[in-house]
MARMARRO-935271 format. One record per residue (C-alpha): residue in one letter; x, y, z. Coordinates in steps of 0.25 Angstrom, whole numbers, plus 5000, padded with zeros to 4 digits. Example, Ala and Ser with C-alpha at 12.3 -4.5 7.8 and 13.67 -1.06 7.14 Angstrom:
MARMARRO-935271
a504949825031;s505549965029;
This chain:
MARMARRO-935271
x500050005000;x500550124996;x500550245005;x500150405002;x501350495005;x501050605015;x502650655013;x503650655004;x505250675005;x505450784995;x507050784989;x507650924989;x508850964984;x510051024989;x509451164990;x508251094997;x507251114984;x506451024980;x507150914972;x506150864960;x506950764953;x506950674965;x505550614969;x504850644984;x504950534991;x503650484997;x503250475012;x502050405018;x501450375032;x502450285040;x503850245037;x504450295025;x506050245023;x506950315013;x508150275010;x509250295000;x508450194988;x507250294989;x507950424984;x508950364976;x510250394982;x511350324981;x512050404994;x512450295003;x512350375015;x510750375012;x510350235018;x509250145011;x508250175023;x509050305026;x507750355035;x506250355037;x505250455037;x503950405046;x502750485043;x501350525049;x500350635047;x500750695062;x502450675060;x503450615051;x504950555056;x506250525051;x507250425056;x508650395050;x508750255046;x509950245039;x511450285046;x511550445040;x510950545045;x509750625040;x509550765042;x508250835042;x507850985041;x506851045046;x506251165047;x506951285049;x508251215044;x508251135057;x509151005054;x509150885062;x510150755057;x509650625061;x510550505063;x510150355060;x508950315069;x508650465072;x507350525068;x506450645067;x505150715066;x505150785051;x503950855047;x503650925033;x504651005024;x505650945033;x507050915027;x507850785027;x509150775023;x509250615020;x510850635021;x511150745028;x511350865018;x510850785006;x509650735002;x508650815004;x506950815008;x506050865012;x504850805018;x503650855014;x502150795019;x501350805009;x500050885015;x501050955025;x500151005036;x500451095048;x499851015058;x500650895054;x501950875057;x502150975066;x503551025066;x503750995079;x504951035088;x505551085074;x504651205072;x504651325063;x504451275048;x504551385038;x503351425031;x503351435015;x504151355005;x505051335015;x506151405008;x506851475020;x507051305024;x507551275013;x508551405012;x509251365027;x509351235024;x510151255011;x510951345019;x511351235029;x511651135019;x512551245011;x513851225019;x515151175015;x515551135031;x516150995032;x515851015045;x514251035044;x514350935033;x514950835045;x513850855051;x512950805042;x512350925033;x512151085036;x512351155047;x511651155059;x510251225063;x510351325074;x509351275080;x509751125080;x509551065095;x510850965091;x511651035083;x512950955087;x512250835082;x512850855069;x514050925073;x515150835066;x516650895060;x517550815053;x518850755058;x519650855049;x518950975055;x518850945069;x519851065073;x518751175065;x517851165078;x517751095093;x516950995100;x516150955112;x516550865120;x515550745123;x514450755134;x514250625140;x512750655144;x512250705131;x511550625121;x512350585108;x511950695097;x512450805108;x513950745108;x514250735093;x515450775090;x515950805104;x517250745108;x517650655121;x519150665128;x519550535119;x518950595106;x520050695107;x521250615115;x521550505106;x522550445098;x524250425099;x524350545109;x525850555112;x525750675120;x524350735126;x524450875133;x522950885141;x522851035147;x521751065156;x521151115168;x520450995174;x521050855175;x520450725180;x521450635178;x520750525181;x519550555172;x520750595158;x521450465162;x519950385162;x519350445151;x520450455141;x521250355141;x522050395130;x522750505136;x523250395147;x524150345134;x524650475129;x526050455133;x526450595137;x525250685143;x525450825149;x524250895158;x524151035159;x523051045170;x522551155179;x522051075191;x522451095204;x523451035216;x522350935221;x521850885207;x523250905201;x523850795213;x522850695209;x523150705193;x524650685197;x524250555203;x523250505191;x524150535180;x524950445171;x526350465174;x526750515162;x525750645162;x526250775164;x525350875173;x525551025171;x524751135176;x525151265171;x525751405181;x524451495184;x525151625186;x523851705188;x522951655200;x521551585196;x521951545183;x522051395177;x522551295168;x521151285159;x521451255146;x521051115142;x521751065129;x522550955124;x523850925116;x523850795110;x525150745102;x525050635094;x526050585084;x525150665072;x525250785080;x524350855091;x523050865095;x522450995100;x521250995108;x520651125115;x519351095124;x518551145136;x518451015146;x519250985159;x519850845159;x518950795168;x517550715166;x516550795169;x517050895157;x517350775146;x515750725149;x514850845155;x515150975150;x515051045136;x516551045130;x517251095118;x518551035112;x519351075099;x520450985093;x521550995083;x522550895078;x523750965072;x524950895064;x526450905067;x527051035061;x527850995046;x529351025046;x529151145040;x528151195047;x528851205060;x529151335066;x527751385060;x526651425068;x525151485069;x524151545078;x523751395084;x525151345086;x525651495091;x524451505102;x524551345107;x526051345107;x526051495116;x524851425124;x525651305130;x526951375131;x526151445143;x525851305148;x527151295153;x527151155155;x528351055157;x529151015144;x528950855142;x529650785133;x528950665124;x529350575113;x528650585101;x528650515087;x529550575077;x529850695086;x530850625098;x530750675112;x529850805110;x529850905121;x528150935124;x528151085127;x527251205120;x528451215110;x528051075105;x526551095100;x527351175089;x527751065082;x526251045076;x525551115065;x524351185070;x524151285055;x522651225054;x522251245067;x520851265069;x520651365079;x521551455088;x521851445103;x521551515113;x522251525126;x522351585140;x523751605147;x523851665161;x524551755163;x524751925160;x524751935146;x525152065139;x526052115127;x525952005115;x525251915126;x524352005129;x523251945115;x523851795116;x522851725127;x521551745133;x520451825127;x521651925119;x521951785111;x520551785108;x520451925104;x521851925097;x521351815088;x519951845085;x520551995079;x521351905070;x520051865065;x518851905056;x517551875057;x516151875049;x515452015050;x514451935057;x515051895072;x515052065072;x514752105086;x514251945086;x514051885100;x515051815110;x515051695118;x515851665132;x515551495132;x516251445146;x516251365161;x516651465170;x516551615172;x517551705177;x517551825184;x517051925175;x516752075174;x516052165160;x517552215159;x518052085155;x517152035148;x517052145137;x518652115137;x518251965133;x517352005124;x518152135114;x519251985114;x518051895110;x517352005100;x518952025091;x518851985079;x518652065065;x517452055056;x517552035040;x517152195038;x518652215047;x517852275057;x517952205073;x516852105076;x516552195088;x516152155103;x515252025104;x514152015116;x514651895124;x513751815130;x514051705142;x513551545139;x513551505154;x512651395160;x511351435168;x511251365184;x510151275178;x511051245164;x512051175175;x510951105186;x510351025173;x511651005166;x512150865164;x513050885176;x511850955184;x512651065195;x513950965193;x514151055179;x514151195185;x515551145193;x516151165179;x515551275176;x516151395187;x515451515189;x515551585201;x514451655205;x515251785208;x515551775192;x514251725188;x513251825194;x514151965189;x513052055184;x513552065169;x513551915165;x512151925166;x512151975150;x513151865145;x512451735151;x512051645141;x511451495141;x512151365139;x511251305130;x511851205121;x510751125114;x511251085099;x512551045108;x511550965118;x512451035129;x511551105137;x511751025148;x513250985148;x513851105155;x514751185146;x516251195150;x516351215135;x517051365134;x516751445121;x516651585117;x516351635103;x515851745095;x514551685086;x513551755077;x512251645077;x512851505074;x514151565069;x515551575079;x516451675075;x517351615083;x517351525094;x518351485104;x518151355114;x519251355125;x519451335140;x519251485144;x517951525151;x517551665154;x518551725163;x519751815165;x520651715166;x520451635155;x520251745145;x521151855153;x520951985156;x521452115151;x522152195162;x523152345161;x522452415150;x522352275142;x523752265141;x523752125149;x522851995150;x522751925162;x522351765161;x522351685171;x522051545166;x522551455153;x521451425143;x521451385129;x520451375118;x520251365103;x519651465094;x518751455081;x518851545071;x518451555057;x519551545049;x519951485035;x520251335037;x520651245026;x519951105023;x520550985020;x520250845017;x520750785030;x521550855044;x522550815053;x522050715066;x523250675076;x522250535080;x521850495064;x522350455050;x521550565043;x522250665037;x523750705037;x524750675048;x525150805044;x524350905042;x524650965029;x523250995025;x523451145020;x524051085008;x522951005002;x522451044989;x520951024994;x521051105005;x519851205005;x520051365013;x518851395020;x518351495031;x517751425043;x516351465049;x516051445064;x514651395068;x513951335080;x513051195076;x511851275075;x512451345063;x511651355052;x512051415038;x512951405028;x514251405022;x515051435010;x516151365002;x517151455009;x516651435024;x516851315033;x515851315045;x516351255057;x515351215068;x515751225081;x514951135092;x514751255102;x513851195113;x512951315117;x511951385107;x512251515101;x511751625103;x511751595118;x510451615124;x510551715136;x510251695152;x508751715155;x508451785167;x508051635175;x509551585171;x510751595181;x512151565178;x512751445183;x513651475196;x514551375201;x514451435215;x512951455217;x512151355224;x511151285216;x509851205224;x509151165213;x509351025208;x510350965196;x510050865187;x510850765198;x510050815209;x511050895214;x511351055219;x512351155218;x513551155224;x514051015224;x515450945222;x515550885208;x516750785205;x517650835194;x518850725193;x518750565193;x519450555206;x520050645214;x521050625228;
């Protein structure tokens, strides 16, 4: 018996026209399978029974069938990828992308009705011929990004609830942008892409230099058992006697301990990075997490790595920004001269002078660091917020991140008075636009955690011990203009406290620039400028990594120290295929397009942009206020929380 369509699948071309040399496919009540026999493709990635479309008068669904993704598109350009066995509610004149990006229809219901099919939770369906659709659509699917084209077809909806769901980068381009680390809590779609301890320390590591300011030696010994095999490790920690007595005890002979001189009181060791040697050459890897538990499985986190290859013969004595900045950087570590045997190389002394031996010309981003110290003269624009500044005049901009807004992303807030922060923020607003004219001051605003954001975390109050806020620097009168939420849906964060520490310049979905790093929001680890600006006084080290847009090139495959792909020297720049083109940063809620001269670059920042600000009910999280009402454990404010494994 044959049954009466009451739909059809209608192909579309590339431009999302109708496509009349291809016939509708007909739909009827119940099941229908379509596969790659019935629109007579060869592709291989469609599958004979690649999904199904169940149908009624009141609601239709698809579900994936086959093992590649479909995409569907719905109104207002909303775009939801389903993997094999995932399905959805469509309704009419939605979109489905059969392989993401290519094959296109539209399901249409033959007597569309508005009382059927309601559009549900995806509301706001465009009136008319449906044009304005059609137009956004054809925008997204216009990009040249290998990046987006990871992920599975054009960029992102700004108002997609998963957004990192389809965040993906090549192994090539890792370097171009960061990741989050994995949250042990949050369901599978909300970790994709994001990186564990073991993800990053891996492979024939003959020399590992961990720095940090937490270290549980017990939990880094446990949970990573590679580094217990590297057979020369250096940690440059800024614990204290007590914890410092116990690591002396629980490490492997052969480790090295090191905690830098603090000349200026309250300051601390706080950057957290590692230096991975490995017979290729070494692994740079800049992120925001202690070396402790709590921080590797809780907490939102950024990490950004790099390999880079051993410098060339001819290539030695030769420098750049990168090599320049990381080579002053460690000089100031001071750290005790070891020597190590390597392959080719002999008996190598391991001091800052070393890492020059590697070529860093593609590096990705530029580092920026805190010194403690009295800068002035020629140091005066080399750490803290003058390094910022210093390199974001070296830089032009587009005309539209003009007076654009700023962003201060952290855990713990300083002392702070209007003075200083208008300092911060003539560093953070540097920068020419393409007319040659300044980009002028940006407005920051301040993404801190609301009292209630902390009780219902994933940690309930336990969270808000990493996230230190005195009352006395919480409660000044002038924050109350800066406070903005933590809300971190398309990351599926919201609940994993951040210890992520970001700040940025952003125009929509677009970044300027955007730097990721150990510093939060205080004097000393930014500096402060003191005798007429002629001087900056930092108290702490802190490192991060900036992006910026710049012309890359592209090349068919990069430089890995741990894999076989690509060159065991990088020599790249001489390809004959290699592409220039100027890269473009965007959050994953970017939707848009690209040209055949841009790159776009999403970065996975965690909480939504433009930051929504404090209402009058909210109250900033303060780690020295009492708290009566009950977490999600049951629990109140103060109480002890357990940091380290073990501890004498």
């Amino acid at each position: 018996m044959t049954h009466s369509p009451i739909a059809y699948l209608v192909p579309l071309s590339p431009n999302l026209e109708e496509n009349a040399s291809i016939p509708k496919f007909p739909l009827s009540n119940g099941q229908n399978t379509i596969g790659r026999n019935d629109i007579s493709a060869s592709d291989k990635r469609l599958s004979r029974n690649h999904l199904s479309l169940t149908l009624s008068l009141s609601s239709s669904t698809i579900t994936v069938d086959g093992t590649n993704p479909v995409a569907v598109v719905k109104s207002g350009n909303r775009r939801r990828k389903l993997r094999a066995g995932e399905k959805a509610e469509i309704v009419n004149e939605d979109i489905i992308e059969l392989i993401p990006g290519n094959y296109f229809y539209k399901y249409v219901l033959i007597t569309p009705n508005s009382n059927l099919q309601k559009r549900g939770c995806f509301e706001g369906r465009e009136n008319g011929t449906g044009e304005s659709k059609r137009k956004k659509i054809r925008e997204g699917i216009g990009s040249s990004s290998k990046v987006e084209m990871e992920s599975g077809g054009p960029p992102r909806n700004c108002e997609d609830e998963e957004a990192i769901r389809d965040f993906g980068v090549s192994e090539d381009e890792l370097a171009l942008t960061f990741r989050l680390l994995r949250v042990k809590e949050l369901p599978a779609w909300a970790n994709t892409s994001c990186v564990s301890i073991n993800d990053v320390i891996k492979g024939d590591i003959l020399v590992a230099i961990l720095s940090n300011y937490m270290v549980d030696m017990d939990w880094l010994l446990s949970a990573c058992p590679t580094i217990a095999k590297v057979p020369n490790v250096m940690v440059i920690h800024g614990e204290g006697d007590g914890t410092l007595e116990h690591m002396k005890r629980r490490k492997p002979a052969n480790w090295i301990l090191h905690k830098p001189r603090l000349p200026i009181s309250f300051g601390t060791h706080h950057s957290k990075a590692m230096f991975l040697v490995y017979p290729r050459g070494v692994r740079i890897i800049v992120h925001t997490a202690n070396l402790i538990y709590v921080d590797w499985n809780n907490k939102s986190q950024g990490l950004w790595m790099q390999d880079f290859p051993w410098k060339e013969e001819k290539k030695h004595g030769k420098g750049c920004g990168f090599e320049n900045d990381l080579v002053d950087y460690l000089s100031m570590l001071k750290w005790p001269e070891f020597t190590v045997k390597l392959p080719d190389l002999g008996s190598t002394s391991i001091n800052a002078s070393f890492f020059k031996k590697f070529d860093y010309s593609h590096a990705a981003v530029r580092l920026i660091a805190s010194i403690p110290g009295y800068h002035t003269g020629a140091n005066l624009r080399k750490w803290g917020h003058m390094k910022l500044q210093s390199v974001l005049q070296e830089c032009t901009f587009n005309n539209e991140f003009k007076r654009s807004p700023l962003v201060y992303q952290f855990s713990s807030l300083g002392s702070l008075d209007e003075k200083w922060m208008t300092e911060l923020a003539i560093s953070m607003s540097s920068g020419y636009a393409e007319d040659k004219t300044p980009l002028g001051l940006g407005v920051p605003q301040i993404i801190w955690p609301t009292a209630e954001d902390v009780r219902c975390s994933l940690e309930g109050y336990a969270a808000g011990n990493a996230i230190p806020g005195p009352l006395k620097n919480v409660e000044k009168g002038f924050l109350k203009k800066y406070w903005a939420k933590w809300k971190a849906s398309h990351s599926g964060r919201c609940r994993a406290m951040p210890h992520i520490k970001t700040f940025t310049r952003y125009n929509g979905q677009k970044l300027a620039w955007f730097l990721l790093t150990s510093s939060n929001l205080s004097k000393a680890a930014w500096g402060a400028l003191q005798k007429n600006n002629s001087q900056l006084m930092i108290r702490s080290y802190e490192l991060g990594v900036l992006f910026l847009p710049s012309s890359i090139r592209i090349y068919g495959s990069g430089f890995s120290c741990t894999s076989n792909g690509g060159p065991s020297m990088d020599n790249c720049g001489s390809l004959a295929d290699s592409e220039e083109l100027r890269t473009t940063l965007v959050t994953l809620k970017w939707q848009g397009t690209s040209d055949s001269v841009s790159k776009v670059i999403p970065l996975p920042v965690p909480y939504e942009l433009p930051p929504k600000p404090y209402s009058s009910e909210d109250v900033p999280w303060s780690w020295d206020r009492r708290y009566s009402k009950k977490d999600v454990y049951g629990q109140v404010w103060p109480r002890t929380v357990q940091l380290y494994t073990s501890q004498d």
